[in-house]
C-alpha positions in Angstrom: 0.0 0.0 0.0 2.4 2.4 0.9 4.3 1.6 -2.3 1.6 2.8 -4.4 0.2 5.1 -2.1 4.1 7.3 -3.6 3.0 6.2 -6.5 -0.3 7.9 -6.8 1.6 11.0 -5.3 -0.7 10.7 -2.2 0.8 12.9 0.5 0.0 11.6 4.2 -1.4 8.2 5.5 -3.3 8.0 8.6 -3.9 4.9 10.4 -6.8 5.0 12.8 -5.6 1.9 15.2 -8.2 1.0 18.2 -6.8 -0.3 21.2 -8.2 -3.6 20.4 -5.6 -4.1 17.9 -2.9 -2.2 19.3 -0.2 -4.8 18.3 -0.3 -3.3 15.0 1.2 0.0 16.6 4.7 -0.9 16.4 4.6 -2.9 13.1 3.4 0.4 11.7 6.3 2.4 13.6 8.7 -0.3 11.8 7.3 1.5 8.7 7.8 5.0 9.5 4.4 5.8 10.9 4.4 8.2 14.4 1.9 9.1 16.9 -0.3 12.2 15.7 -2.8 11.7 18.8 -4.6 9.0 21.0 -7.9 9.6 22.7 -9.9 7.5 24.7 -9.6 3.8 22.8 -8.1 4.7 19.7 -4.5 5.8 18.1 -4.1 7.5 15.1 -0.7 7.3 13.3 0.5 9.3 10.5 3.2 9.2 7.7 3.9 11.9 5.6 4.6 10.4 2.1 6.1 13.5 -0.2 9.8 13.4 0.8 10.6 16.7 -1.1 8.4 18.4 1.0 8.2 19.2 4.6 5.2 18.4 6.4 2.9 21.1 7.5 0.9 18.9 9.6 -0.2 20.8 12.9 0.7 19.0 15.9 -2.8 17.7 17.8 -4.3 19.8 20.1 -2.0 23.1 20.8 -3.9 24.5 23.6 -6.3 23.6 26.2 -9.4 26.0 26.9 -10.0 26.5 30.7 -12.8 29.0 32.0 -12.8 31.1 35.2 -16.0 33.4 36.5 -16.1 36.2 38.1 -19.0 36.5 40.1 -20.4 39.4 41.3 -22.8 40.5 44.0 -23.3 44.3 42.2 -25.7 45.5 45.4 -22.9 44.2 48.2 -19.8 45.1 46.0 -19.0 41.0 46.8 -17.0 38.2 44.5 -17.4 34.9 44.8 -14.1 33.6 45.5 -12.2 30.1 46.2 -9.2 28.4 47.8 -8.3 24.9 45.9 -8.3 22.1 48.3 -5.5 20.3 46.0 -2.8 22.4 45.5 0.1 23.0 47.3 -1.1 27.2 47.6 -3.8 28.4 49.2 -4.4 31.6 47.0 -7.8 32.9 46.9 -9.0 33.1 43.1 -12.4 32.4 41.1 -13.9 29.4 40.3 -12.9 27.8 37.0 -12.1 24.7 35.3 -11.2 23.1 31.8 -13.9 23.5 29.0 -15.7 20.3 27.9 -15.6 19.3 24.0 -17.9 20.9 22.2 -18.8 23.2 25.7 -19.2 26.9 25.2 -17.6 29.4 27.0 -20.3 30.9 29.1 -21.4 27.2 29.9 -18.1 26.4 31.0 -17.8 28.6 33.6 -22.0 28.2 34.9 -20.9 24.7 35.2 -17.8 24.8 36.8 -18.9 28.0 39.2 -21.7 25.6 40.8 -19.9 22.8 40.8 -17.2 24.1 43.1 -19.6 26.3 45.0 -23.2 25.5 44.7 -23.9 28.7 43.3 -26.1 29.3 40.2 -24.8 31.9 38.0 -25.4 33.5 34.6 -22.8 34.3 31.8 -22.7 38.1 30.9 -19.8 38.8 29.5 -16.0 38.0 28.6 -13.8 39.9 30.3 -10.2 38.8 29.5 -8.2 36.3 28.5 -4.5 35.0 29.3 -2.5 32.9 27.3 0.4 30.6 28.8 2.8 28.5 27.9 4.7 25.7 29.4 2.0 25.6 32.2 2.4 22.8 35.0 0.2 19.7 34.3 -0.8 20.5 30.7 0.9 17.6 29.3 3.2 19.9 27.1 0.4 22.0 26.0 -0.3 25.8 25.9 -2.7 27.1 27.8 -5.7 29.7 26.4 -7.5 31.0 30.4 -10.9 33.0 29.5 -12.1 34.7 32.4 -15.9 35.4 32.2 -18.2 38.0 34.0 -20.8 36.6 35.9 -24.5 37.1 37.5 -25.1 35.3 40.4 -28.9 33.7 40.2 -28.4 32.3 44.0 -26.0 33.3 47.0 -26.1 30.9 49.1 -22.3 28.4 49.6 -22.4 24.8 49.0 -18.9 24.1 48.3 -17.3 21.1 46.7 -15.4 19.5 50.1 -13.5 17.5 47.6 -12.1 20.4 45.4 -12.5 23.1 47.4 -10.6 24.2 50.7 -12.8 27.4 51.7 -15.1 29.6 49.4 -16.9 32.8 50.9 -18.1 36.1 49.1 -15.5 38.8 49.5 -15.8 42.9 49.2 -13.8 43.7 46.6 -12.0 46.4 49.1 -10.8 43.2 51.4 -9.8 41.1 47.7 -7.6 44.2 47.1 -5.9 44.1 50.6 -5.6 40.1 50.5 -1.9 39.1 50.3 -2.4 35.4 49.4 -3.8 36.5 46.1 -2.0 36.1 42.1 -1.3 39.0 39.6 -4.1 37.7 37.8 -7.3 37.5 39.9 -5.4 41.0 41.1 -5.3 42.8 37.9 -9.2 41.2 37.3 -10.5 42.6 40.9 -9.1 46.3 39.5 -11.1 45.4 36.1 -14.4 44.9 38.0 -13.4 47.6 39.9 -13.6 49.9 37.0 -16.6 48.2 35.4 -18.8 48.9 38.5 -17.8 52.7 39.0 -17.5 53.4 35.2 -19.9 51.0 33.5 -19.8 47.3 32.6 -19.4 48.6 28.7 -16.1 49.7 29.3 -14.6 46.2 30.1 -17.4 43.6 28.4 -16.2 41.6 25.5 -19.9 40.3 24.4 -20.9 37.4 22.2 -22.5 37.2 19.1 -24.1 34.1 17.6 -23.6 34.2 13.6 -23.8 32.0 11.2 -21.5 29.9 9.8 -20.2 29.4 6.6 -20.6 25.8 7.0 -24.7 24.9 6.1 -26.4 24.2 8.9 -23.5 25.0 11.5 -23.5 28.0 13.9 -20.6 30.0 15.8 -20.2 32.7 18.8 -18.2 35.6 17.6 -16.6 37.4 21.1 -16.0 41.6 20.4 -16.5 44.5 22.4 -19.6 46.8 21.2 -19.9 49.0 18.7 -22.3 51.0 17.0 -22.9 50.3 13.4 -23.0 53.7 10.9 -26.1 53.9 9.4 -26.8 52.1 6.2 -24.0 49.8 6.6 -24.6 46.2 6.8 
């Protein structure tokens, strides 16, 4: 196959091996076929084919997508806030967690906000995003961190005793002053900050469903607002 596979000036060949039949992995590696990803029960190899060219194939899955909320009590001036119960710091920060496939954004963080805490919350806005790379326990992977403004739709604490060591609503005056706090959930407290005194407008990055170019498919385009001149479309 691979023989006339170069013949037919065929460029890459994937092999889609389930676990069931893993022995084939390494006669295909005798072959020249590598790793391009594994998930769950099944391998996929590849071999680029076209030796006078170098292949362009991207590496599987760059980056991993986690999802932090802010949540705040506008009336008390209050963030929710949490302390990991399995890490080896106890700084406060907001709930969060890694995005399911196919999950979006705003459900992410919903999700992950009342799973750690037992509160119910609604997505609003985004309000940042930080990218890392190199991060501890990403398996080699760069890390994309979207942190989302949130409305809380209940108030009272059930935390997670498994993932969480303490969770409380904080003033943001008292965040400010903490010390066992990072440059990030820092910089993010002077952010909401802002968006209470000066308007939410100032800092929301909003989302727009549009469709896609792909029948039948749908997307969420994130930008901050603007007002369209009129008779454009």
């Amino acid at each position: 196959s691979l023989k006339s596979w170069r013949d037919e000036k065929r460029t890459v060949a994937w092999l889609h091996i389930p676990i069931t039949h893993s022995r084939f992995i390494s006669l295909a590696g005798n072959h020249g076929f590598e790793y391009h990803h594994a998930e769950g029960s099944m391998a996929m190899m590849k071999l680029w084919l076209k030796t006078t060219r170098e292949d362009p194939t991207p590496i599987f899955g760059t980056h991993q997508v986690g999802v932090s909320g802010v949540v705040i009590n506008e009336k008390t001036e209050e963030i929710l806030v949490v302390q990991d119960k399995n890490r080896p710091y106890t700084l406060w920060k907001f709930p969060g967690g890694l995005s399911d496939l196919g999950e979006d954004i705003g459900k992410t963080a919903e999700r992950e906000i009342f799973e750690e805490t037992g509160i119910k919350s609604e997505f609003k806005s985004v309000l940042s995003m930080r990218q890392q790379h190199n991060l501890p326990g990403a398996f080699g992977r760069s890390d994309f961190y979207i942190i989302c403004r949130m409305k809380p739709l209940t108030f009272e604490i059930s935390a997670c005793v498994e993932e969480i060591r303490e969770c409380k609503w904080m003033h943001i005056e008292d965040l400010k002053r903490e010390i066992e706090v990072s440059s990030l959930t820092m910089r993010l407290t002077d952010m909401v900050e802002y968006g209470l005194r000066e308007g939410w407008d100032v800092v929301d990055i909003g989302c727009e469903e549009m469709e896609s170019i792909y029948k039948g498919f749908k997307f969420k385009l994130y930008h901050r607002p603007f007002h369209k001149q009129s008779g454009s479309s």
